[in-house]
C-alpha positions as CSV (number, residue, x, y, z in Angstrom):
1,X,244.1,209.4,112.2
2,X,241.7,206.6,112.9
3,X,238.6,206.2,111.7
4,X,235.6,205.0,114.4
5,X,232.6,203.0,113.2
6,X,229.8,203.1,115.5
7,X,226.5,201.4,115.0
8,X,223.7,203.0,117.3
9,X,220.9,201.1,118.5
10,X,221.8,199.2,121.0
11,X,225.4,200.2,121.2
12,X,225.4,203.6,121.6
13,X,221.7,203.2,123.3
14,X,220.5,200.9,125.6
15,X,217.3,199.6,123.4
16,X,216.3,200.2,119.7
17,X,215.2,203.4,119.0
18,X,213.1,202.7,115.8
19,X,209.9,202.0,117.4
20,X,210.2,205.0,119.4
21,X,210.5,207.2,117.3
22,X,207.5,206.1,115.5
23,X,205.3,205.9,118.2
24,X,206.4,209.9,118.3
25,X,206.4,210.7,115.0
26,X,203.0,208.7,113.4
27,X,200.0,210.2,114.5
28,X,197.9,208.5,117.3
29,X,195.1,207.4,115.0
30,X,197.8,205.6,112.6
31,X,199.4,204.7,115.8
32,X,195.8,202.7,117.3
33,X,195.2,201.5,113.9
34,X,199.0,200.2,113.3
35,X,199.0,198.6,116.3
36,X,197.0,195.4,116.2
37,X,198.1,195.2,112.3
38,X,201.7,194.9,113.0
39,X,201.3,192.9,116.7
40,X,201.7,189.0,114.4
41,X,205.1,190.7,112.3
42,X,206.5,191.5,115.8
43,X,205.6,188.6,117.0
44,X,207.7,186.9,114.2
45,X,210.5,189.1,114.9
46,X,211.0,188.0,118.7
47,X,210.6,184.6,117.1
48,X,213.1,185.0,114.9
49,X,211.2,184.3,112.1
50,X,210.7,188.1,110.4
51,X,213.3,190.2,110.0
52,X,214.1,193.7,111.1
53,X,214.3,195.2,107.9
54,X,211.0,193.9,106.5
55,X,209.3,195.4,109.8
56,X,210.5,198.5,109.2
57,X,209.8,198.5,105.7
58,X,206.0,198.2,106.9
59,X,205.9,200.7,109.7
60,X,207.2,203.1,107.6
61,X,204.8,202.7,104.8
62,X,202.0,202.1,107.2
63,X,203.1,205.2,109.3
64,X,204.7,207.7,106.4
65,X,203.2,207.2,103.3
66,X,201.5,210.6,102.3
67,X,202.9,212.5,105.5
68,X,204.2,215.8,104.8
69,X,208.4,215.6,105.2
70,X,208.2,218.3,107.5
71,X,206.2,217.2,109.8
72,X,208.5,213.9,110.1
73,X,212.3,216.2,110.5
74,X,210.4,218.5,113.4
75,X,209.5,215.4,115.2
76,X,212.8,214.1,114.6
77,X,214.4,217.3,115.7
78,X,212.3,216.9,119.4
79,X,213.2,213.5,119.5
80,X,216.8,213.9,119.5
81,X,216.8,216.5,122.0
82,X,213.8,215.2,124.2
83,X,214.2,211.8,124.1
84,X,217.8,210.3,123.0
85,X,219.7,211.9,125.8
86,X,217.6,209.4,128.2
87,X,218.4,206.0,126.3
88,X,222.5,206.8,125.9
89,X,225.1,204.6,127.9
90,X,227.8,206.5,129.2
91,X,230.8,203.8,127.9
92,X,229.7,204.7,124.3
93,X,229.6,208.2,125.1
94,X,232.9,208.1,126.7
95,X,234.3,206.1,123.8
96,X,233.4,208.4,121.3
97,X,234.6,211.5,123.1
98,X,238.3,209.5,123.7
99,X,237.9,209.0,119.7
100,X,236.9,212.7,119.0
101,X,240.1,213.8,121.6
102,X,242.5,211.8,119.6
103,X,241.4,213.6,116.3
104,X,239.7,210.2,114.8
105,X,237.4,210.1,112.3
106,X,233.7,209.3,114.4
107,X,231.0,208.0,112.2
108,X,227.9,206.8,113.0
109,X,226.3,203.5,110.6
110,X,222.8,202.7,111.2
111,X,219.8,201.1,110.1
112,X,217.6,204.3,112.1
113,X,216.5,206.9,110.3
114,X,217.7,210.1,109.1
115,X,215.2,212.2,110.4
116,X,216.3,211.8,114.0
117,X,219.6,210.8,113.7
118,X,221.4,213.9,111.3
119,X,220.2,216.3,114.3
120,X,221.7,213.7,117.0
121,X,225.1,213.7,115.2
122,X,225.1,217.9,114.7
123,X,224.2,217.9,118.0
124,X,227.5,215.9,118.8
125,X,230.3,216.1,116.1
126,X,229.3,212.6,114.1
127,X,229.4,212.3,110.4
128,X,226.4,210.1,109.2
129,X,225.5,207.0,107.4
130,X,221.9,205.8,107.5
131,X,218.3,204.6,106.3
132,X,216.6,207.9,104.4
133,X,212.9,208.7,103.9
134,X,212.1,209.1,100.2
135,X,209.9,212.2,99.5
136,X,208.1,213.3,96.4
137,X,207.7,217.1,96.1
138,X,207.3,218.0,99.8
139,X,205.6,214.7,101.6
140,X,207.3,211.3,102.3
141,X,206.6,208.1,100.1
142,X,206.3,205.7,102.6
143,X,209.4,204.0,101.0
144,X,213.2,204.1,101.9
145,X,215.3,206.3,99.7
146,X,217.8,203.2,98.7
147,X,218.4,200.3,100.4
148,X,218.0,200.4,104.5
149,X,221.6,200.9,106.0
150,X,221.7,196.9,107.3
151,X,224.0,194.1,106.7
152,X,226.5,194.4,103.6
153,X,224.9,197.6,103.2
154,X,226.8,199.6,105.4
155,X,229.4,197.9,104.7
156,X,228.8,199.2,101.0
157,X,228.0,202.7,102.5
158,X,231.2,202.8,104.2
159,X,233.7,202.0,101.5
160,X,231.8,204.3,99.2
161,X,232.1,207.2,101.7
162,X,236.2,206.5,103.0
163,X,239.1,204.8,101.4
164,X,239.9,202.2,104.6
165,X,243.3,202.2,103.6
166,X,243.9,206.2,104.7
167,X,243.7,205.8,107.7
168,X,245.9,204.2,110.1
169,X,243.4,201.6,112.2
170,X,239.4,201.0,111.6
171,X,237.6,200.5,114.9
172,X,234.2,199.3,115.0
173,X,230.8,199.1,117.5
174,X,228.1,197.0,116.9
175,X,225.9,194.7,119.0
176,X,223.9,192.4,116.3
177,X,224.6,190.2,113.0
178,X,223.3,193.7,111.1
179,X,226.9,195.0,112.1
180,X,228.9,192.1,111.1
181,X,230.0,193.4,107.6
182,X,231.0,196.7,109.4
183,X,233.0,194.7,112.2
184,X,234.9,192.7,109.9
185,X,236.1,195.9,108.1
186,X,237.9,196.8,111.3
187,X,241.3,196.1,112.4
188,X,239.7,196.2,116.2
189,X,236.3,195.2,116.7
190,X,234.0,195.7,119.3
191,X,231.2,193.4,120.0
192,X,228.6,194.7,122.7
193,X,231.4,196.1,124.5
194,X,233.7,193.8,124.5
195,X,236.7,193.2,121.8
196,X,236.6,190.3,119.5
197,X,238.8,188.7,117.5
């Protein structure tokens, strides 16, 4: 058995996700009220010059903080069944079914979020490692539960979750420098699409 890394926005999707699904999940008035707050940071970001993870760090707080948890999994249940299928690329869904026929191991590492993306992978077979929502009794923090699921981190996530070693070849997807750690676990690496070295 192989074991079958797959990082999802932007490999398995054709554009980040993220944003998306807080534009669906925060409510309009946080939406309005977010938007010319956050417009500099994302400015930064296309620049270069703020990174992803302290972007999402912000929306989250900005969007979650005091939300009731339930709220948040029911829009994340729509969302993966209204909106996902649209934003898939047919080569990753292709690759993952030729894993799934050859009895690999298929697990999904991302940065997204866990609202959204346990009901994608039930919906398709995946195992799961990603960024989780902290709650406290029954509404959402506005805080990540742990580190986000970037970098080293799921590189971390990984090795906690499967000794590499079991299995007979790692492959690995991934289309920015947040999946580097998880490529250079793998024996074959994929690199928006294409194999690498």
């Amino acid at each position: 058995m192989n074991l079958a890394l797959f990082d999802f926005d932007g490999t398995i999707t054709t554009r980040e996700t993220f944003g998306d699904f807080m534009r669906f999940a925060v409510t309009s008035r946080r939406c309005a009220l977010g938007a010319p707050l956050f417009a500099p940071m994302l400015a930064g970001y296309k620049l270069g010059m703020v990174s992803g993870s302290s972007i999402r760090a912000a929306v989250v707080a900005f969007g979650f903080r005091g939300i009731p948890a339930e709220h948040v999994h029911k829009a994340g249940e729509r969302f993966a069944s209204e909106c996902l299928p649209g934003v898939l690329r047919p080569e990753a869904m292709q690759r993952i079914a030729w894993h799934q026929r050859q009895g690999d191991r298929v697990v999904l590492v991302s940065g997204g979020l866990d609202a959204y993306l346990s009901p994608w992978c039930r919906q398709h077979g995946l195992e799961l490692i990603c960024s989780t929502l902290e709650t406290e009794g029954n509404r959402l923090t506005g805080r990540f539960h742990g580190a986000q699921c970037v970098g080293e981190e799921k590189a971390c996530r990984i090795r906690e979750r499967h000794r590499l070693d079991a299995f007979a070849q790692c492959y690995a997807y991934g289309d920015t420098h947040e999946d580097e750690a998880m490529l250079a676990m793998a024996q074959r690496k994929y690199y928006r699409w294409r194999e690498i070295a």
